[in-house]
C-alpha positions, 0 to 999 in steps of 0.5 A: 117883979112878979108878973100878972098872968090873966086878965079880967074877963069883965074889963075885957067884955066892957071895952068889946062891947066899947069898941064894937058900938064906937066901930059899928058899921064900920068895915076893914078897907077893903072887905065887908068884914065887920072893923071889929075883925081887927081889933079881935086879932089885935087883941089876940096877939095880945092875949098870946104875949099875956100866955106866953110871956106875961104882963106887968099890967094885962089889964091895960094891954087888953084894954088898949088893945080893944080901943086902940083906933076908937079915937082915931077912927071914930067919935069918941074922944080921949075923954070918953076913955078916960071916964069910962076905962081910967087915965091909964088907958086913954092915955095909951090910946092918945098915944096909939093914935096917930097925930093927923096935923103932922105931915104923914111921913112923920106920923109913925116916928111921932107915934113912936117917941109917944110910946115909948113914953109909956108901959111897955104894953102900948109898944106891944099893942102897936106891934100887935096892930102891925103884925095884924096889918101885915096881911096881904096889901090892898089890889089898889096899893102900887109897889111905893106904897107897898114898901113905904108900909113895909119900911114903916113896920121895920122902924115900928120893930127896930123902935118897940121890938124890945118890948116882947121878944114873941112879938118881934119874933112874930113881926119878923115872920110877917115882914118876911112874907109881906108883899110876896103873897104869903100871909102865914 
């Protein structure tokens, strides 16, 4: 299998400007950080994977990347992806997107069986989004909610970590420092 090294800037640039409308006003829980804060770091854990170890299909990851909390977290619809960025990519998104009519704590394990039904660029783009998610918990999060977060993220490597061996090096690194106060 010969492996894709780049992606294309102007796919990257469509579904940036994408997220930053369907996310505009939006802010990181939290901060006065502008939501499209995490979906840039996202998105750089991604395009780290692609220099370091390549991807089959960059485009997708990118792009899932870019849009992966616009159908949970805004207006736009699975459809909306599908027309504008193809089938491939709102389906990675569908499965990004957590299931809300389930009870949450099944969410991540329903979430999981739904990527690994897909490439293997979508599991990377989940690890990515936890890896970024593990920085310091919010003050208002008690100690439960702390680790019911941190165990979440243990099931998210144990299920998807085969999926890039840099990411699952990387969520490691996170795991290790989360809820101690070191964000490394």
């Amino acid at each position: 299998m010969e492996l894709k090294r780049t992606w294309n800037q102007d796919l990257y640039l469509k579904a940036l400007r994408f997220a930053a409308e369907a996310h505009a006003g939006q802010k990181i829980p939290g901060t006065d950080l502008p939501y499209l804060m995490h979906v840039a770091a996202v998105t750089m854990e991604i395009n780290a994977v692609i220099s370091i170890e390549g991807l089959k299909e960059p485009d997708l990851a990118v792009q899932c990347a870019l849009l992966h909390d616009t159908i949970e977290d805004t207006h736009v619809t699975s459809y909306d992806i599908s027309l504008l960025f193809g089938p491939d990519v709102a389906a990675g998104v569908n499965a990004l997107t957590k299931n809300k009519s389930l009870a949450k704590e099944v969410q991540i394990r329903d979430s999981i069986i739904r990527i690994q039904k897909m490439p293997c660029e979508i599991a990377m783009v989940k690890l990515a989004d936890r890896i970024t998610n593990l920085q310091p918990p919010p003050a208002h999060w008690d100690k439960d909610k702390i680790r019911h977060y941190r165990r979440d993220a243990e099931i998210i490597l144990e299920h998807l970590g085969s999926a890039s061996p840099y990411l699952a090096e990387r969520m490691k690194f996170k795991l290790a420092g989360y809820g101690s106060g070191s964000t490394s």
